[in-house]
N, C-alpha and C positions, 0 to 999 in steps of 0.2 A: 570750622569756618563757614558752607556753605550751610549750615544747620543756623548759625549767629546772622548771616546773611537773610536768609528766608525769614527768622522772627524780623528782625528789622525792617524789611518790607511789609509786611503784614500789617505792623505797628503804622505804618503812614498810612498804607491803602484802608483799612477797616472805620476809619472815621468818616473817609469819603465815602465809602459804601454804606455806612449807617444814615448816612445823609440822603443817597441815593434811595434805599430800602424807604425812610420817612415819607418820601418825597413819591415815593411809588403808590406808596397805602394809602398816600390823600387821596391822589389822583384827583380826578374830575369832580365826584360827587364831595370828598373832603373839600377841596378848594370851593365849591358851591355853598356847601354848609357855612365854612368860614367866612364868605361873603358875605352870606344872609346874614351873620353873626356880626359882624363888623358894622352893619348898619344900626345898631344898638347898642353896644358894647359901650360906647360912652356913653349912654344914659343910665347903667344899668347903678354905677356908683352917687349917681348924682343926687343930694342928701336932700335936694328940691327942685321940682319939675316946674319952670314956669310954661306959660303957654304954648309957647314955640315948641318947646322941649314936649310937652306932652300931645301938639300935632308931630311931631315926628313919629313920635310911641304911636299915633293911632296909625300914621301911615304904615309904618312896620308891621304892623297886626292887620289892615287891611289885606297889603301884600301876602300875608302868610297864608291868608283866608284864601284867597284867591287863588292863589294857587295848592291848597288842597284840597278845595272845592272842585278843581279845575276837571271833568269829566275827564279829560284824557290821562288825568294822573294814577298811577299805579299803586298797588297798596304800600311798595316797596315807599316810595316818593311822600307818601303821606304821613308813612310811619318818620320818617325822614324830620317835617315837618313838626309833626307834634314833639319830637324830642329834640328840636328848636327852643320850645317854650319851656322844656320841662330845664334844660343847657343855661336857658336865660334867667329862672329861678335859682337852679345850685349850682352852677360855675362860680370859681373864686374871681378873684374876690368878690365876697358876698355884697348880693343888691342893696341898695338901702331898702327903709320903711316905705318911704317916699314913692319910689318905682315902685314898690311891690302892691302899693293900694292903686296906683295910676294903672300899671299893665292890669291887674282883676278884673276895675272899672270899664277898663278903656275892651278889653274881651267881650265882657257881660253888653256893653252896647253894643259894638260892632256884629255881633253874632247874632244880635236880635232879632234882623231881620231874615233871618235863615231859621226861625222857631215855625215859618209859616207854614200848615199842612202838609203843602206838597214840596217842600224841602226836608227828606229826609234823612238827608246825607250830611245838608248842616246842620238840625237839629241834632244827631248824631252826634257828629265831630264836636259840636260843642260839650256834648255830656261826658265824652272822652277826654276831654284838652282840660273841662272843671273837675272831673277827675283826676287827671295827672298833676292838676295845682289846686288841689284841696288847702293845700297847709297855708294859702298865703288867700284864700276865698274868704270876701267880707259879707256881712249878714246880707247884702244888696243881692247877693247871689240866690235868697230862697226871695224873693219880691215875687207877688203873684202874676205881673204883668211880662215878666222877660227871667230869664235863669232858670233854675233848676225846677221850680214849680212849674212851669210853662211846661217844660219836657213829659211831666208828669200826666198831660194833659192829653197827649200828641198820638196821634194813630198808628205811628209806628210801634211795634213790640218793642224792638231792642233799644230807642228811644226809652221809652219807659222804664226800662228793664235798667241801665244804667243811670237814668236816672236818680232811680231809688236806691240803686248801690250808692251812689254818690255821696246822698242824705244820709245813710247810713252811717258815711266816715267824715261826716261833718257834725256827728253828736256834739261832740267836745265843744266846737267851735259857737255852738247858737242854743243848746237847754238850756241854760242858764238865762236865756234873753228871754222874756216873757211873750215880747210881740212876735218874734221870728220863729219862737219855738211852737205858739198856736196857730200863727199861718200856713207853718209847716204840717202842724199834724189834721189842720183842717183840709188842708192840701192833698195830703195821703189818703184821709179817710174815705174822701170826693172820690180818689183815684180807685181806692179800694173796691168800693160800691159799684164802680163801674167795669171792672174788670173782671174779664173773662178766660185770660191766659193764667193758667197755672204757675208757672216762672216768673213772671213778672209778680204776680200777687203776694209768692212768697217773697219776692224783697221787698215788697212796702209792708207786708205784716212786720217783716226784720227793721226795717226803717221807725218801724211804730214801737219798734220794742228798744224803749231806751235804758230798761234795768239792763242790757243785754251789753251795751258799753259802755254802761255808765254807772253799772253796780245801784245800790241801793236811791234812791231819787225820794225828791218831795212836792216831785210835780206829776208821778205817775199815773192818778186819775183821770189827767187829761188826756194821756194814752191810751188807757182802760176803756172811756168814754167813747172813745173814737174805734177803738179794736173791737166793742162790742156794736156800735152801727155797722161796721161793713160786715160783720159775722153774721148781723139781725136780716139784714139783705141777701147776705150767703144762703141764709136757712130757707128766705122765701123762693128764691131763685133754685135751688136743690128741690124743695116742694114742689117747683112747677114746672119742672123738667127743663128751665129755660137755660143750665150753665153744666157742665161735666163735674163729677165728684172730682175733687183734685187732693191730693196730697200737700198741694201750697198751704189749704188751707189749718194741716197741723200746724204749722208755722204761727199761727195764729192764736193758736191754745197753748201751745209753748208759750207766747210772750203773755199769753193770761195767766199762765200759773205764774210765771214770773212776777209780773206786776200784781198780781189784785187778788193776793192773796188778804185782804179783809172785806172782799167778797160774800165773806160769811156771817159779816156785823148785819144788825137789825139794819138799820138807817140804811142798808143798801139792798132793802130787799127787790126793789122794783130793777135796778139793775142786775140783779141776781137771777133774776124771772126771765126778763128778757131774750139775757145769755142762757139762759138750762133751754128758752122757748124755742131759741135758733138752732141749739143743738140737736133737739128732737127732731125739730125738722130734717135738720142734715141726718141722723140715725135711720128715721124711718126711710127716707130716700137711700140710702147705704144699700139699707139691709135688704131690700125692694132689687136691686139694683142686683144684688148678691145672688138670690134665690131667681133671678130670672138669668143670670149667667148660667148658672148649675141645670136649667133643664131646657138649655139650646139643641146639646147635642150628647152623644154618649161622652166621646172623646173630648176630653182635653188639651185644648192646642194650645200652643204656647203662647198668645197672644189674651185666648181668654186666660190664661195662670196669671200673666199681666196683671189683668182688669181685676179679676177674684182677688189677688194680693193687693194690689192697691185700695180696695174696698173694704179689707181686711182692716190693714192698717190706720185708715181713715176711722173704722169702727172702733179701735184699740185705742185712738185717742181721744173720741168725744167719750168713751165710759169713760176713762182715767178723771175728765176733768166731772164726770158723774160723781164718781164715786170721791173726788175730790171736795165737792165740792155739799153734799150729802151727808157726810162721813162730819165735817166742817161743820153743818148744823143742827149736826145732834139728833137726824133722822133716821139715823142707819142704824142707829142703837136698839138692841134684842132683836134684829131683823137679817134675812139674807137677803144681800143686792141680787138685782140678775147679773147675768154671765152672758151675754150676747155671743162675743167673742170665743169662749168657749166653745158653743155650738156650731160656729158656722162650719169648722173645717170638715163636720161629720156631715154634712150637705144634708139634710132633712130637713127640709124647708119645714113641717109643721113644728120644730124644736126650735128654728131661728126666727117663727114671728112671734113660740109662745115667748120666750125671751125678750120678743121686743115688745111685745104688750107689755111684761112683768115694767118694763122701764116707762112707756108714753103710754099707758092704757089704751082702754080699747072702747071706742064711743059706743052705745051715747055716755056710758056712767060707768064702765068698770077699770077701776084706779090702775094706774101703776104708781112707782116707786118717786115718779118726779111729781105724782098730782097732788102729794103730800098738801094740806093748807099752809104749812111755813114755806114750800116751794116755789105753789101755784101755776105749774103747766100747765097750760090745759090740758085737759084729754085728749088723746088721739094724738097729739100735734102735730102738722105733715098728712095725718091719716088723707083728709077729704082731697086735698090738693094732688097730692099724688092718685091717690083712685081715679079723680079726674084724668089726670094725665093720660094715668095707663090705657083709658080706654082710646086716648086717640094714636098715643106715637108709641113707640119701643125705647127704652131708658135709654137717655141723652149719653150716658157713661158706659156702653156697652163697647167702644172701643177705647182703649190704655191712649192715656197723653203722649203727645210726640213730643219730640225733643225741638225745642226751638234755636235752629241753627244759627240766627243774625242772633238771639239774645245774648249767646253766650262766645260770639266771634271775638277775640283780643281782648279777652279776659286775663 
């Protein structure tokens, strides 16, 4: 009996308690959120926004703005805020068309004026908030005047940096469009050229590389075009000590083997040249780079292993796309390529420049392997520029890339 007694209470009290528990896990910041939600919530079905209707939508995204903007707000509060936006996209029931092209719109204006230099918090937030609503972003979002191109622009790193993630996962949404898709990649290549952070350069080389989400394409030349200017810039900037060898820029030669594999056709020989010409440049600055690590000190610390490895690797990718690309024209036939790569780990520097001769020759007239006449590198390529160099500064690349912490912060 007292055993039938106890369930029986339980059975009445356990619902109140369940109520009580719901009612507890809101609390404050739940009953805040629902509030902010509440002021929306009936626009969000609504299958047409007349004008009224869409100043409410902008007042609601003002407020939001504002208060993540808000200096004194905490990351806890912000994070809060953006999964507002993301609640107001996939909460049931689903928004209409209607809202979903009005809320983009009405973001992409509003957040405009937080693109400006010294708004780095809103340029930011914006790159993160067009990230969390990629799926429902209309082509107005890459306009060179305000969205995701503008960010592209911005002096912040991690601005940039997400940016170009962004573009990334909005392949799907604008290749296909002819005008957004060359804005876009004109947009990247500008950003490319100009940049000098490692992380950030390898997500617009990833941005540029659209065989890369989008499989096989018939617009990939226009990528190709663009991938080998900011590489043609890369090589000169490597040559004249003005940017650090980076590892981003494998990223780059990935999406060229990817894309432009007919690279090797006649008709493309002047771009063919270009590209082998950049490379040179970037090899002989490598290998330059390599042999002046090797006789700093006896020891090896772990910092130079760093720098040696990454210079490695950097060297491991421009032969590949050598011997790619060589191999491809029918040059390399009855011949041995050089092996740069091979030699370096034995540190003899007079084995790792004959090596690099064997590849970019050695001025004023004695060939290597890329001055082939179906090539046509020049000789040396890199030579003069770097010699310059060396005699005023110490290689720009003697210290290992840092890790950029705002780049990669809520990822």
């Amino acid at each position: 009996m007292r055993v039938n007694r106890m369930i029986r209470t339980l059975r009445s009290v356990l619902p109140g308690m369940s109520c009580l528990l719901v009612a507890a896990l809101a609390g404050p910041a739940g009953a805040a959120e629902g509030g902010a939600m509440a002021g929306i919530r009936a626009l969000r079905t609504e299958m047409f926004l007349n004008a009224s209707k869409r100043e409410a939508l902008d007042e609601w995204i003002a407020k939001q703005i504002e208060l993540i903007l808000d200096e004194n707000a905490d990351l806890s509060e912000r994070q809060k805020i953006r999964s507002l936006f993301q609640r107001v996209v996939r909460d049931q029931p689903a928004p209409s068309l209607n809202f979903k092209e009005n809320l983009a719109e009405s973001i992409l204006r509003l957040f405009k004026p937080h693109l400006k230099e010294g708004d780095a918090l809103g340029a930011l937030t914006m790159a993160m908030i067009l990230k969390d609503l990629r799926d429902i972003l209309p082509k107005s979002a890459l306009r060179k005047d305000g969205g995701l191109l503008a960010g592209l622009s911005h002096p912040v790193t991690a601005v940039k940096y997400w940016t170009a993630r962004t573009i990334q996962l909005l392949h799907r949404k604008f290749a296909d469009l002819p005008g957004p898709r060359a804005a876009t990649i004109a947009a990247l290549c500008e950003a490319g050229m100009n940049e000098t952070d490692g992380e950030v350069l390898r997500e617009i080389y990833r941005a540029l590389d659209f065989g890369r989400t989008m499989g096989k394409i018939d617009y990939g030349e226009e990528a190709v075009a663009a991938l080998v200017d900011v590489l043609e810039v890369r090589g000169e900037r490597y040559a004249a000590g003005e940017v650090e060898v980076s590892e981003g820029d494998l990223v780059g030669l990935v999406a060229m083997r990817r894309m432009s594999g007919k690279i090797v056709d006649a008709n493309q020989a002047k771009l063919r040249q270009r590209y082998l010409t950049a490379l040179a440049r970037m090899l002989y600055r490598v290998a330059e780079d390599y042999m002046a690590q090797l006789g700093r000190e006896a020891e090896l610390s772990r910092q130079r292993k760093l720098a040696l490895r990454r210079l490695f690797l950097v060297c491991a990718g421009i032969e590949n796309e050598f011997r790619r690309i060589v191999e491809g024209c029918g040059v390399a036939e009855g011949k041995t390529l050089p092996d740069l790569r091979a030699r370096m780990p034995g540190g003899i520097k007079e084995e790792i420049q004959l090596e690099l001769n064997k590849w970019c020759g050695l001025p004023p007239n004695t060939k290597g392997a890329l001055n082939d006449d179906a090539l046509g590198v020049p000789i040396g390529a890199g030579y003069a520029e770097i010699r310059a160099k060396a005699s005023e500064t110490q290689p720009a690349s003697s210290q290992p890339e840092k890790p950029k912490e705002a780049a990669t912060s809520g990822r």
